[in-house]
N, C-alpha and C positions, 0 to 999 in steps of 0.2 A: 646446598644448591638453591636459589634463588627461586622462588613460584611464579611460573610463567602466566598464571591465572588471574583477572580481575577479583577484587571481591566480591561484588556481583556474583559472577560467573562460578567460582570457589563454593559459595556459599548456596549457587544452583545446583553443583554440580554433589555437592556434601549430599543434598534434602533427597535430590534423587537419588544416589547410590546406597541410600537408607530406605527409600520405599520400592526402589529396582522390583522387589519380587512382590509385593502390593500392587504397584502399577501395574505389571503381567495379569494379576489376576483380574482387575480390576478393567483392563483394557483400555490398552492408554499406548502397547509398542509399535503399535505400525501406524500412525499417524507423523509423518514428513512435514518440513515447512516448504510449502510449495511455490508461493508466489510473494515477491517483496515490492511493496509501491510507497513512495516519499514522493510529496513539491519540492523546491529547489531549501526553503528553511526549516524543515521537518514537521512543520504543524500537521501536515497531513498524510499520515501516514499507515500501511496496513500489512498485516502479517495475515497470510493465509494458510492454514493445514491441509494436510489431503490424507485423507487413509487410506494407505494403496493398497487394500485387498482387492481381488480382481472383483468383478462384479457377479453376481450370482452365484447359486449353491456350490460353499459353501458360506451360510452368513455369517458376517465377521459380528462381534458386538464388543468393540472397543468401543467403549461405552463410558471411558475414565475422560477423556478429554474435557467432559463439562467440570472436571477441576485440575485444571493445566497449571504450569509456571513455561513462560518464555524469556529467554534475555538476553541480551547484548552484551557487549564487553562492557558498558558502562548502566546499564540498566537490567532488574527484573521484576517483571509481573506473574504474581501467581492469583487465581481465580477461583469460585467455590461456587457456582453455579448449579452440580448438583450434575448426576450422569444423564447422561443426552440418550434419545431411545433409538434403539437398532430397530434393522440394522445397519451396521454403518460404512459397509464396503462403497469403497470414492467416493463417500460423502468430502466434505469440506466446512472449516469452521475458521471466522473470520474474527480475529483482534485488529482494533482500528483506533485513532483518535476522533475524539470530540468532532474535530474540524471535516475529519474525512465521513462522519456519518449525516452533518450538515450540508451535504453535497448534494446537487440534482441528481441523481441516478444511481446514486451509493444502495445498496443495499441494507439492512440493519445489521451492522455488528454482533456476535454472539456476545463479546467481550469488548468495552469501551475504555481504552487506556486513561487513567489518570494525567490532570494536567502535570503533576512532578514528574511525571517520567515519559512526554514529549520534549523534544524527540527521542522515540525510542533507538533510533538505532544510527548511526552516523553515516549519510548516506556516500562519503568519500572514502569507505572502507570499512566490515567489519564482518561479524557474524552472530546469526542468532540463531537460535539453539532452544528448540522444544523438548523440558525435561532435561534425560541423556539420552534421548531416542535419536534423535538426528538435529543437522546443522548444516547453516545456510551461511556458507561463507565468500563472499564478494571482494572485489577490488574498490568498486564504485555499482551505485547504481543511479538509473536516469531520472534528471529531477525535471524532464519537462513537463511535467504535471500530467500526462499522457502515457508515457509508457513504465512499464515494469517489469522488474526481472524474474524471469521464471526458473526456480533454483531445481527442478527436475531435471531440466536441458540443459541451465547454465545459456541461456538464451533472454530476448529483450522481447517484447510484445505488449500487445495494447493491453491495456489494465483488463482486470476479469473479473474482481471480487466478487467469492459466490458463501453464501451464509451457510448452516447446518438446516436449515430449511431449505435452502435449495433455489433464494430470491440471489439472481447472477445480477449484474448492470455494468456501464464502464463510467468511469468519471473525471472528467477534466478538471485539473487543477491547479493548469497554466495560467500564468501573471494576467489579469485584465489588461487589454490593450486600452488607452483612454482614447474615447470619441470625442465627439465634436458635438459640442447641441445643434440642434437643429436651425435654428437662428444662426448661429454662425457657418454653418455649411451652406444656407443660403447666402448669405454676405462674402463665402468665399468664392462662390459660384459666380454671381453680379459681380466680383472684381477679374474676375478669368474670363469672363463675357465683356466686357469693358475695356481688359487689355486687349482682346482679339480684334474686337472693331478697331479700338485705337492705332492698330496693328496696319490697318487694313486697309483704315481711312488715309496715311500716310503714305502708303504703298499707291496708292492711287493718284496722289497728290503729286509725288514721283513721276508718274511716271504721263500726265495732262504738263509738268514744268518740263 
C-alpha cells in the first residue's frame, strides 16, 4: 500500500510517536494549533498554539512546548528553546516568519521560522500539525493580509497573534496601494480646476451666443 504521508510529515510523525510518552511527561499534549495567518506569497506568515486547559485551579504546566516541531505537508520545524514557565493554562505561543515579525504591531515571535522553510505552509490548502497532538487542516486560507483563520471554530477573523508572554497586536499585510507625491497631486488638482472652469467658461459663452 502506497504512503499517504509527505516526508516531512512521515518523518514528524516517526519523532513523535518515539517521544509520545516523553512529551506527556514533559508537557507538551494539550497545546492545539489555534490560529493560521499568511499574505497573498507566503513571506508572511504565523502559526499560533493555544493550550486549552481551562483557566484556573487546576494549573496546567505543559511546560514542553519551548521545544516543539510543527509542519506542513511540505515543511518541518522543530525548536529547542528550552521549557517555558507555568503555568500554562490558555497561554499561547506564536511561530512566525522573519517578515511577519518586521511588521508594525506584530508581536515578538516565541519561534522565528527560517528563511528555507518560508513559506511555511501552502496557503491554497493544507495542514499543519503540532507534534501528533493536534492539526489544522484547511481548504484555503485568506491572504488579504488582514484576516486569519481560526482553526478552533473553523472560522475567519481579524489576525490576533498573541506571544507566550502575553504581547497580543494585529498586523496588516496587505499590498501597498501606490500614492501619488505630493507634487503631482497638486498638478492633478490645477488640471481638474482648469477643466472645471474651462467647462464653464464655455457654457456661458453658450448660452450670451
Amino acid at each position: 500500500m502506497a504512503l499517504s504521508l509527505s516526508v516531512p510529515r512521515a518523518l514528524c510523525a516517526a519523532v513523535g510517536c518515539l517521544l509520545f510518552a516523553a512529551g506527556a511527561q514533559a508537557g507538551i499534549h494539550t497545546w492545539d494549533v489555534a490560529e493560521v495567518f499568511s499574505n497573498a506569497d507566503g513571506t508572511i506568515q504565523f502559526v499560533e498554539l493555544l493550550e486549552v486547559t481551562a483557566p484556573g485551579p487546576p494549573d496546567a504546566f505543559e511546560v514542553g512546548v519551548g521545544n516543539g516541531t510543527i509542519s506542513s505537508d511540505t515543511q518541518t520545524h522543530t525548536w529547542a528553546n528550552g521549557a517555558v514557565t507555568g503555568p500554562t493554562n490558555q497561554k499561547r505561543y506564536l511561530i512566525a516568519t522573519a517578515d511577519f515579525a518586521a511588521l508594525p504591531g506584530a508581536p515578538t515571535p516565541d519561534v522565528i521560522l527560517p528563511p528555507g522553510k518560508v513559506p511555511f505552509f501552502d496557503t491554497a490548502g493544507d495542514s499543519v500539525d503540532f507534534v501528533v497532538y493536534d492539526t489544522c487542516t484547511f481548504a484555503s486560507v485568506p491572504t488579504d493580509g488582514v484576516t486569519s483563520l481560526n482553526c478552533e471554530t473553523d472560522t475567519t477573523q481579524v489576525n490576533s497573534p498573541t506571544n507566550y508572554a502575553g504581547a497580543t497586536g494585529s498586523v496588516n499585510a496587505a499590498p501597498a496601494v501606490p500614492g501619488l507625491a505630493p507634487a503631482t497631486q497638486w498638478l492633478a488638482v490645477g488640471l481638474i480646476l482648469a477643466m472645471g472652469s474651462a467647462l464653464l467658461w464655455a457654457r456661458r459663452l453658450q448660452r450670451a451666443a
